[in-house]
MIRO-15976 format. One line per 10 residues: number of its first residue (from 1); their letters; for each residue x, y, z of C-alpha. Coordinates in Angstrom, 3 decimals. Each point is the difference from the previous one (the first is absolute). Example, Ala and Ser with C-alpha at 12.3 -4.5 7.8 and 13.67 -1.06 7.14 Angstrom:
# MIRO-15976
1> AS> 12.300,-4.500,7.800; 1.370,3.440,-0.660
***
This chain:
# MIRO-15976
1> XXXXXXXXXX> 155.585,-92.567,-99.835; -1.862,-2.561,1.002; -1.889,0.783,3.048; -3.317,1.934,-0.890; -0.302,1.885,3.360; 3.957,1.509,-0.572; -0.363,0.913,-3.407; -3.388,1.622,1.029; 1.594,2.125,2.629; 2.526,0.857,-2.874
11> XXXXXXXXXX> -2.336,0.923,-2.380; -1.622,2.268,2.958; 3.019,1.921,0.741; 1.185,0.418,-3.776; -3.837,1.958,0.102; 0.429,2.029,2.923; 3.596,0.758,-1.118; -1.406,1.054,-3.161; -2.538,2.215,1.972; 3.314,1.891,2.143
21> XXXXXXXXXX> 1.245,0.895,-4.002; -2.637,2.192,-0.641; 1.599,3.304,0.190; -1.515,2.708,-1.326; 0.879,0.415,-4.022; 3.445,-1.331,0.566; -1.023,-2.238,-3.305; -2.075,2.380,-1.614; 0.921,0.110,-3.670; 0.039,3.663,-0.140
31> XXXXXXXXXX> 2.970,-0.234,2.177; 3.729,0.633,-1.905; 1.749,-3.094,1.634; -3.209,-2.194,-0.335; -0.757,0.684,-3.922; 3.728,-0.242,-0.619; 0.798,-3.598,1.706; -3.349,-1.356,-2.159; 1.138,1.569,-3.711; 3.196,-1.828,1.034
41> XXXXXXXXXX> -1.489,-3.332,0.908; -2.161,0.101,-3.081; 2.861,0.965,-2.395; 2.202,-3.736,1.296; -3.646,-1.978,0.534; -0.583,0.943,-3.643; 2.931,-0.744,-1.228; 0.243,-3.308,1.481; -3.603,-0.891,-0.921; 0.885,1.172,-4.078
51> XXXXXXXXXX> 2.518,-2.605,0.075; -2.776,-2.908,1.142; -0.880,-2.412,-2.531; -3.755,0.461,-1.147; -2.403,3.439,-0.117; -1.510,1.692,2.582; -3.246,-0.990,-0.798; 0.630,-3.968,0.433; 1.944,0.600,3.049; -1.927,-1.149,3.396
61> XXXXXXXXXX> 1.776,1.759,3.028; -1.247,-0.239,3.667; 0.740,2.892,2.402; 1.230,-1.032,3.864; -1.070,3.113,1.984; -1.893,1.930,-2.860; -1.098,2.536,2.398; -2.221,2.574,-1.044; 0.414,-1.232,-3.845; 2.854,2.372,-1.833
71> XXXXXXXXXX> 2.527,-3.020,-0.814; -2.395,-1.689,-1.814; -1.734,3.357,-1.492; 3.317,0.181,-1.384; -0.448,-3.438,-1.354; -2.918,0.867,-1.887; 1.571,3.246,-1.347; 3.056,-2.333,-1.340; -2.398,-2.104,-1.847; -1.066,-2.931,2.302
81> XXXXXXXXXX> -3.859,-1.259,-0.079; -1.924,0.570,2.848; -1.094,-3.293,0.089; 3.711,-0.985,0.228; 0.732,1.934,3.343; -0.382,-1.182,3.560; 0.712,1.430,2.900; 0.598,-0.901,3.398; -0.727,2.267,3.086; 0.146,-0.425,3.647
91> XXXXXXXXXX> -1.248,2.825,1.455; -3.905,0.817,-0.850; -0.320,3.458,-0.589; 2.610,-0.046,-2.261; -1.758,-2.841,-1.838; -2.870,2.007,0.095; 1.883,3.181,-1.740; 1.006,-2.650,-2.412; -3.030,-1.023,-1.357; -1.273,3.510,-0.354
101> XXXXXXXXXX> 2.704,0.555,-2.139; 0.531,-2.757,-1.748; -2.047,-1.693,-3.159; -2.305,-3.055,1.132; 1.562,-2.110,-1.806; 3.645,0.296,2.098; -0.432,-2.728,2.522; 0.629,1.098,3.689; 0.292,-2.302,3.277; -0.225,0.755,3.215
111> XXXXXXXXXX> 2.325,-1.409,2.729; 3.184,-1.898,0.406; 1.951,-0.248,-3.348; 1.349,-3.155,0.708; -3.406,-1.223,0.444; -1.564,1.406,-3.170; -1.915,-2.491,-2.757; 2.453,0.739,-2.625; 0.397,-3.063,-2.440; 3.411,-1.520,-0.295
121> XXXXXXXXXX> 2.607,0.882,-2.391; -3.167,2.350,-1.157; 2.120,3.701,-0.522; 2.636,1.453,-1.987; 0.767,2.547,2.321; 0.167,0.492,4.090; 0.630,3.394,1.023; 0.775,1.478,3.860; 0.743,3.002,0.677; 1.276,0.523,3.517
131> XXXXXXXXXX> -2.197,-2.427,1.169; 2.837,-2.237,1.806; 1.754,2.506,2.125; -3.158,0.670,2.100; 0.097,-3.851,0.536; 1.983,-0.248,3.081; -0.747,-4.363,0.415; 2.685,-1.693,-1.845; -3.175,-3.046,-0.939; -2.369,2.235,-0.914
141> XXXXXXXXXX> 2.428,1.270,-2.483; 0.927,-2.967,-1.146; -4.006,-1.400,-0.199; -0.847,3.201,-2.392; 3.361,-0.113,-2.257; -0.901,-3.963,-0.175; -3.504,0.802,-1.179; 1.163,2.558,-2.428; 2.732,-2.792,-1.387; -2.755,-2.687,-0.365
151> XXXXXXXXXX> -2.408,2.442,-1.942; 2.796,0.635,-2.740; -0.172,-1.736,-3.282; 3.437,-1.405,-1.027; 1.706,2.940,-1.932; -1.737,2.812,2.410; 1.390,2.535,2.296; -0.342,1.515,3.345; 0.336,3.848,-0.465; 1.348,0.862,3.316
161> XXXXXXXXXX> 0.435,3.685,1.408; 1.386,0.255,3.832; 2.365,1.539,1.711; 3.254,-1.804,1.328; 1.015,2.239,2.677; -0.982,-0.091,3.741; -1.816,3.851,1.170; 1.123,0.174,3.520; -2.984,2.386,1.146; -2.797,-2.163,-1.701
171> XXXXXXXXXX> -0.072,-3.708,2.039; -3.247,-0.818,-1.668; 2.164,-0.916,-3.497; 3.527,-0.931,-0.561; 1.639,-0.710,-3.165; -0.193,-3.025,-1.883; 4.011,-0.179,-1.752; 0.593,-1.698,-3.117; 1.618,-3.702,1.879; -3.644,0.210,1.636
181> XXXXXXXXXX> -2.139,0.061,-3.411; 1.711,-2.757,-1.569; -0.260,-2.198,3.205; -3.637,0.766,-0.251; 0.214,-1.471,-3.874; 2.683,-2.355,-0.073; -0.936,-1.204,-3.355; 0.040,3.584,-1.455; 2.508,1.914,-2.335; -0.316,3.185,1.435
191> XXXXXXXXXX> 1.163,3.292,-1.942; 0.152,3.354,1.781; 0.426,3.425,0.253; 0.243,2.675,2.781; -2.114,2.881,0.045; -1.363,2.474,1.822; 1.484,2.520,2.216; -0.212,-0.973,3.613; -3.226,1.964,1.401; 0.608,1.804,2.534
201> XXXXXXXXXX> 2.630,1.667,-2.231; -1.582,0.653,-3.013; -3.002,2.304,2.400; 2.684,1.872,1.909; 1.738,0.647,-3.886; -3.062,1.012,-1.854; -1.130,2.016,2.724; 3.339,2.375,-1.372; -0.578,-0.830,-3.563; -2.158,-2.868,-1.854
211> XXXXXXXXXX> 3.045,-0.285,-2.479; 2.509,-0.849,3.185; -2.168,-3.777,-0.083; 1.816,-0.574,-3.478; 3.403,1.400,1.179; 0.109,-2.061,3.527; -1.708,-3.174,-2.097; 3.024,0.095,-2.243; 2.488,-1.638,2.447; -1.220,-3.541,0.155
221> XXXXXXXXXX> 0.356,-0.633,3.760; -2.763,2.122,1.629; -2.143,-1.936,-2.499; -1.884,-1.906,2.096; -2.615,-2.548,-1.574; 0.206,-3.103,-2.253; -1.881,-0.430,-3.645; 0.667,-4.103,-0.849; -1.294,-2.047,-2.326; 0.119,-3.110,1.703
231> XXXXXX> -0.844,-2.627,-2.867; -1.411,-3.371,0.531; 2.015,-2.653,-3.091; -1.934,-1.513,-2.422; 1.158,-3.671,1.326; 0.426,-0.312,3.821
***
């Protein structure tokens, strides 16, 4: 987007949406649903990343929508150096979580990922996780996956996790389907998996049984999110 003032008022309703999501511990990690959706996300994101040319520690990844700090916590626990790890935040006091938690040495930014000083074809890795579906502006989606895409060394990855599926009682997100990803990186080769069992069903399941989110997350279409590897070539 090119108009400063619209992608501003964007970037100020992606914040207050944000705010409206605060429910409770719906995300708390002591929650059945909650810890089972991550172990599952780790398990492919792990997978995918042994298969990545390189080690861990000589790896650079930047974070779009770090948060409070646990993607790239899990970074560090995989192997990556701090001083490899960036992260990019947009709302303040979850920057501020972030660097409580987070080594020194992790770079954070403040603001408007498609604004942040990140050096050309600098990283290895760009990860986002569910970052795009509370963009609702079609150019501010496109400004941030552009950024990401320009940051990438030749040979990197996006690690993308997001769900594909419009949720009919939440306006303030809506899915971002696979045709949609790979119009946002044209140039990509973009592998991909479906995971995770749609929400809303996996808390009304575990509320019978925590082992009902394995049983209902066997049958492949009430998964509802996207892991991709969207790669960038090696010669454009």
């Amino acid at each position: 987007m090119n108009n400063p003032e619209l992608r501003q008022r964007e970037l100020d309703a992606i914040a207050e949406r944000y705010a409206r999501r605060q429910v409770a511990d719906r995300y708390s990690l002591l929650r059945p649903e909650v810890w089972q959706m991550l172990q599952e996300r780790q398990r492919a994101l792990w997978r995918e990343l042994a298969r990545r040319p390189g080690t861990p520690a000589d790896w650079r990844l930047t974070e779009v929508g770090c948060g409070a700090g646990g993607n790239l916590l899990e970074m560090l626990r995989l192997g990556l150096a701090p001083e490899h790890l960036s992260g990019i935040e947009l709302l303040s006091e979850r920057y501020e979580a972030a660097r409580r938690l987070l080594p020194a040495t992790v770079a954070l930014h403040l603001g408007d990922a498609s604004q942040a000083p990140m050096a050309t074809a600098s990283q290895d890795l760009v990860l986002q996780s569910t970052v795009f579906s509370s963009i609702l502006d079609d150019g501010v989606q496109q400004g941030v996956a552009d950024a990401m895409w320009r940051w990438l060394k030749p040979g990197g990855a996006v690690l993308w996790y997001d769900f594909i599926v419009d949720n009919p009682r939440n306006r303030d997100v809506r899915g971002v389907p696979l045709r949609r990803v790979r119009g946002l990186f044209p140039q990509g080769r973009v592998q991909q998996q479906r995971l995770t069992l749609a929400p809303p069903l996996a808390r009304a399941v575990c509320r019978l049984h925590p082992g009902a989110y394995r049983v209902f997350n066997s049958i492949p279409w009430l998964r509802t999110h996207v892991l991709a590897v969207i790669e960038k070539p090696l010669v454009l």
